[in-house]
Structure formats: structure tokens, C-alpha cells
C-alpha positions in Angstrom: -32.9 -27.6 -13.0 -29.9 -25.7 -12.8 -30.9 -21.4 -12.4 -30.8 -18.6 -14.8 -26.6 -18.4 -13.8 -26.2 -22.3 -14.0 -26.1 -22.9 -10.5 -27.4 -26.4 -9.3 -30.7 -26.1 -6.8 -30.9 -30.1 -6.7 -27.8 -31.9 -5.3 -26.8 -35.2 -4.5 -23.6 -36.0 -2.1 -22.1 -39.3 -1.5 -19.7 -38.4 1.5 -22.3 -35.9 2.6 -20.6 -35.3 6.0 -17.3 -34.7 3.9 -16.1 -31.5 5.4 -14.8 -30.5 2.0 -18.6 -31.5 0.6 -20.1 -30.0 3.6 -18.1 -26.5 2.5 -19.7 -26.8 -1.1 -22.5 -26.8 0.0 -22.6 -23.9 2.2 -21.6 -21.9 -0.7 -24.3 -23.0 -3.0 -26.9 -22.7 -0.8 -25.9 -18.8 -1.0 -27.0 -19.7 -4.7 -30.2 -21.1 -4.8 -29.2 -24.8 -4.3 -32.9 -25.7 -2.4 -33.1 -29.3 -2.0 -30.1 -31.8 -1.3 -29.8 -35.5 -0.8 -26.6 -36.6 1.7 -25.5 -40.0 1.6 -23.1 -41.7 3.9 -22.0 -44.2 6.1 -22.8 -42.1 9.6 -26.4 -41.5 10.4 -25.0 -39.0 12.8 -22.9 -37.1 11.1 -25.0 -37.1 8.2 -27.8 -35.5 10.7 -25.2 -32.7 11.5 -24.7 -31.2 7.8 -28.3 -31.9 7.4 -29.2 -29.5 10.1 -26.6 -27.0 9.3 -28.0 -26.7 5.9 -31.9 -26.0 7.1 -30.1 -23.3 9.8 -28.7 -21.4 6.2 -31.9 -21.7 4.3 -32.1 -25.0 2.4 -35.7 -25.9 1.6 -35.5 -29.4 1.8 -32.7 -32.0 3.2 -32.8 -35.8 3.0 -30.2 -37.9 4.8 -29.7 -42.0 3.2 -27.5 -43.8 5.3 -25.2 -45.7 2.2 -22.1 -47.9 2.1 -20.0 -47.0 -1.0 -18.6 -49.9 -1.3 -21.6 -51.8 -1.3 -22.1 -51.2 -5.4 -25.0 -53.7 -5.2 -27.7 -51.2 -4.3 -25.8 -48.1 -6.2 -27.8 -48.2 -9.0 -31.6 -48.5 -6.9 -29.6 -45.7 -5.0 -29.4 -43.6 -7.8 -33.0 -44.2 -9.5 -34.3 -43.2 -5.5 -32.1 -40.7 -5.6 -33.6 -39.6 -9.2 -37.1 -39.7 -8.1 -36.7 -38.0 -5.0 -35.1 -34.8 -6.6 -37.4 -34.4 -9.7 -34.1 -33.4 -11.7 -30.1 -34.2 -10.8 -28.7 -31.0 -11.4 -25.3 -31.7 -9.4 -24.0 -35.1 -8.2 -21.0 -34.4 -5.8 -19.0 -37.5 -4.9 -17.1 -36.8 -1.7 -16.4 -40.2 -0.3 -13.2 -41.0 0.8 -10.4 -41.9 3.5 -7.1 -41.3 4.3 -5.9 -44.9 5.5 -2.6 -45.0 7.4 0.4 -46.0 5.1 2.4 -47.6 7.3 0.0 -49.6 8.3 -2.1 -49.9 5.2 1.5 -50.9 2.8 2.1 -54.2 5.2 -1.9 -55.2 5.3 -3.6 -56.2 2.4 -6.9 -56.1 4.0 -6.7 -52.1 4.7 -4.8 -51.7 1.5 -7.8 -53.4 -0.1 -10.2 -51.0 1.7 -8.4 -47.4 1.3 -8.5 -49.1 -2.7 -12.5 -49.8 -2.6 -13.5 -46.4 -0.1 -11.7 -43.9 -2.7 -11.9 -45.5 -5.9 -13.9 -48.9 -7.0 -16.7 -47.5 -4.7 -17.2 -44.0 -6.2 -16.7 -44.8 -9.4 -19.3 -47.4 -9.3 -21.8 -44.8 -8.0 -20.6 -42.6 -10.4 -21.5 -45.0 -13.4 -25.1 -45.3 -11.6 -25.5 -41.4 -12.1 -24.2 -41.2 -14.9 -26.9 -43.5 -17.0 -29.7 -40.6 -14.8 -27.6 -37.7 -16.2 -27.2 -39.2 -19.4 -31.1 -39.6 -19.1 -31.8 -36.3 -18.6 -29.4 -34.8 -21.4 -28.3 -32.5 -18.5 -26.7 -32.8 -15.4 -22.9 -32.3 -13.5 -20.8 -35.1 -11.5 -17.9 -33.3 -9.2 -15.7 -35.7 -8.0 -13.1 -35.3 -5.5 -9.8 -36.2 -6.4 -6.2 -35.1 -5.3 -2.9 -34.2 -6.2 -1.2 -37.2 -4.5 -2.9 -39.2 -7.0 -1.2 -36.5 -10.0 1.9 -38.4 -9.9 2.2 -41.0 -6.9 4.8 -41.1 -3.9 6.2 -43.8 -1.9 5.4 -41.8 1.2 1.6 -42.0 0.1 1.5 -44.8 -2.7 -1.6 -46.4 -1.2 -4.0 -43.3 -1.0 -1.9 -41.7 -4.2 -3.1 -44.9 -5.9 -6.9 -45.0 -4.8 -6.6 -41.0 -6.4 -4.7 -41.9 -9.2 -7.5 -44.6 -10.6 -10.5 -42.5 -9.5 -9.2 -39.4 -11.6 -8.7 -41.7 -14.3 -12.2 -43.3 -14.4 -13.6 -39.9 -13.8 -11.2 -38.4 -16.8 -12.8 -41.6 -18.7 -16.1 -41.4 -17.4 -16.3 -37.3 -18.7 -15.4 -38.6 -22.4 -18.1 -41.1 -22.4 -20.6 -38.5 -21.6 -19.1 -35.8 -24.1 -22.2 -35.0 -26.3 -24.8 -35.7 -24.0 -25.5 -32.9 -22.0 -24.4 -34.2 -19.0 -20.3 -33.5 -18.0 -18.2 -34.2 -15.4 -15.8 -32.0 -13.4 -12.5 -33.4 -11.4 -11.3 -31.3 -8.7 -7.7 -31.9 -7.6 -7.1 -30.3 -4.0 -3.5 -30.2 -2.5 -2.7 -31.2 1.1 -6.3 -29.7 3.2 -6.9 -29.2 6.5 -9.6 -31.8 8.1 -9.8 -34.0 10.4 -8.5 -36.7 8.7 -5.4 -34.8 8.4 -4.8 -33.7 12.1 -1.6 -34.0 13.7 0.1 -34.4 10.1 2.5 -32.2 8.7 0.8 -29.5 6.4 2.0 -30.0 2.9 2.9 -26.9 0.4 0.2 -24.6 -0.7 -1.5 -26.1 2.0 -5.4 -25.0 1.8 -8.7 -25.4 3.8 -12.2 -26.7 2.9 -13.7 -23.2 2.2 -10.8 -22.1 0.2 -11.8 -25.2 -2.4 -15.5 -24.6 -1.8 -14.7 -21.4 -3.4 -12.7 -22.7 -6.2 -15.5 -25.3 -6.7 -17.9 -23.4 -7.4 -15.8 -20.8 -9.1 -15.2 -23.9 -11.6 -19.2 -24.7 -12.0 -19.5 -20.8 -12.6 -17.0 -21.2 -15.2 -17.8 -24.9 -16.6 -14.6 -25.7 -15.8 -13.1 -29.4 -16.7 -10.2 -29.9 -13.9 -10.2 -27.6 -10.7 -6.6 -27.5 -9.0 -7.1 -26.1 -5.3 -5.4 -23.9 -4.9 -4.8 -23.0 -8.7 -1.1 -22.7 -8.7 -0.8 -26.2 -8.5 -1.7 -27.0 -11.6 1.3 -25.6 -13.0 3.7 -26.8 -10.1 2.4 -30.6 -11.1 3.0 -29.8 -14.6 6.9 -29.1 -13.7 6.7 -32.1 -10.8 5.7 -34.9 -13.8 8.8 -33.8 -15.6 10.8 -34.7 -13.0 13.3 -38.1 -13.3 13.0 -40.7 -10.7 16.0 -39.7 -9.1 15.3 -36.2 -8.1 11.1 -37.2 -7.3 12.5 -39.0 -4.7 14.6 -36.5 -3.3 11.5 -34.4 -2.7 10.8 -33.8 1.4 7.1 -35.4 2.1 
């Protein structure tokens, strides 16, 4: 159960070598988060944040080695997942990839997968844990979205898309769940540094993985709804929306 200041001590990540995940995780672990189950496609990496979050204190870390795109098990996943922590206090979808637009915009295999890795896959995880929050009349899913997905760009449609339909669904998925005790919180980060974005131009307001672990968590403090990392963006997207088609494309990205 979440502690006396509504801080999570049971998590769940899909994407739980996410460096962005891996950042939330260090910060909750300062409060009181004691046993975490990462989930992922790479046992290695997986083993990494594992070990880093024994090193800062966490009483108990499980690693499951998990295709998200693989819905078929998502639901067995998520009972497991259920019974292994006693209580979901936080489940932190992470999972994600950047694909390579010129490639992936000519290849409607990859196009396919950037589609399925950041959106058909999480959200179907997302509807397993939802039916074990709902369960529980308590709970919080964090999803990661973006803010190429706010208002999509031809120099990122692909990815823009994938974000576009998973903060939709996630948008959806909060009003479904409105009543129950269980909610849902969308976090919209601007261009970050990782290593899927190495040797690419930084983008305005450019932030880093701690800086939205701190705005994360500021937002579960807070029971925040949407979390724009860094905050000003929120208001920049608001003006960006308005914009006609003409002057959008105009924009340097």
C-alpha cells in the first residue's frame, strides 16, 4: 500500500531498463518504494537496474524477462505480477523505441514495429493492470508519453504517431477507471537525453531523465493528471496546437 504521504512502496515497470524508468525509481526508493518488479526484453539490462536498486536500499527486486508486444501472456503477466507484490501500488509503463524515420516511413515492417513497441503493446499491458487496480479499488498507472505525439510532425510522424495513440488510450483508459480508486497519470516529456537519442540534435527545453524523475514524482506527490517535463511546455503546446498548417511546417526540427 501506498505510505502515510502517498508514496508507492510496490512497483511494477514494463521497460524496467528505461533510463527514464530507471531515474523514477531512484527517486522513490528515497521514499519508501521497497519491493519492485522490472520487466523487459533484456535480461541483462534488466539485471543492471536491478542491482543498482539493491546498492540504494530496495528490499526486494524481481527481474521478468517480457516481450510487450507479445499481449498473449499480458494478462498471466499481470495476475503474477499481482501475486508477487501483495498490492500494485504503482504500475510504470516505460516501454518504448525511438525507430529511425527515414527508414521506418519507406518500411512497413519497422513502421509496423515502432506502432506495436510504443503503443498497441503498452496499452494492452495497460488494460491487464488495469482490471488488478480496478480490483483493488486503489492503485496508479504512469505511462510515458511525449510531446511529439501532442501534435505530430513530418520530421517524426512515425514515433509522433505511436505517442499520439498511446496518450490517447491512456487519456481513455483514466476515464474508464474514474470512480474506482484506481487513476492513471500521463507524463509528456520533451526532447531527453538517452541513449536512444545520442548523436541527434537536442530539441528546445531539452531535459534529462532525473530532471523528469523529479517532475514524476512531484506529479504523484501532487495527484497530478498530465505531467509536462519540463512544465513550461505545457503552455508552449497550448500555443503550438493553434498554429495553421502553414506556419507548423515552417517550424526548424
Amino acid at each position: 500500500m501506498n505510505d502515510a504521504l502517498g508514496m508507492p512502496q510496490t512497483a511494477v515497470v514494463v521497460g524496467g531498463s528505461s533510463e527514464i524508468a530507471r531515474a523514477v525509481l531512484r527517486v522513490l526508493v528515497a521514499h519508501r518504494l521497497r519491493h519492485v518488479v522490472l520487466a523487459g526484453r533484456d535480461e541483462v539490462s534488466l539485471a543492471g537496474a536491478a542491482k543498482e536498486l539493491e546498492a540504494l536500499g530496495t528490499d526486494r527486486v524481481e527481474t521478468v524477462v517480457l516481450d510487450v508486444n507479445d499481449v498473449s501472456g499480458h494478462t498471466a503477466f499481470a495476475r503474477q505480477t499481482a501475486e508477487r507484490l501483495g498490492h500494485v501500488d504503482l504500475v510504470l509503463v516505460a516501454a518504448g523505441v525511438l525507430g529511425n524515420q527515414d527508414r521506418d516511413e519507406h518500411d512497413p515492417e519497422a513502421t509496423a514495429e515502432v506502432l506495436r513497441t510504443n503503443m498497441v503493446g503498452p496499452a494492452a499491458v495497460m488494460v491487464a493492470f488495469a482490471d488488478i487496480l480496478r480490483a483493488q479499488g486503489a492503485g496508479k498507472m504512469v505511462v510515458l508519453s511525449s510531446v511529439a505525439g501532442v501534435r505530430v510532425r513530418r520530421a517524426n510522424f512515425v514515433y509522433g504517431a505511436s505517442k499520439e495513440g498511446l496518450d490517447g488510450f491512456a487519456q481513455g483508459l483514466a476515464e474508464s477507471l474514474r470512480g474506482s480508486g484506481a487513476s492513471v497519470m500521463i507524463v509528456r516529456p520533451g526532447w531527453v537525453a538517452t541513449r536512444m537519442t545520442i548523436g541527434r540534435q537536442p530539441g528546445p527545453m531539452a531535459t534529462t531523465p532525473d530532471a523528469v524523475a523529479t517532475d514524476v514524482v512531484r506529479g504523484l506527490e501532487r495527484g497530478t493528471a498530465t505531467v509536462w517535463s519540463p512544465a513550461p511546455l505545457k503552455f508552449v503546446f497550448a500555443v503550438l496546437k493553434l498554429l495553421p498548417a502553414a506556419l507548423w511546417r515552417r517550424l526548424p526540427g
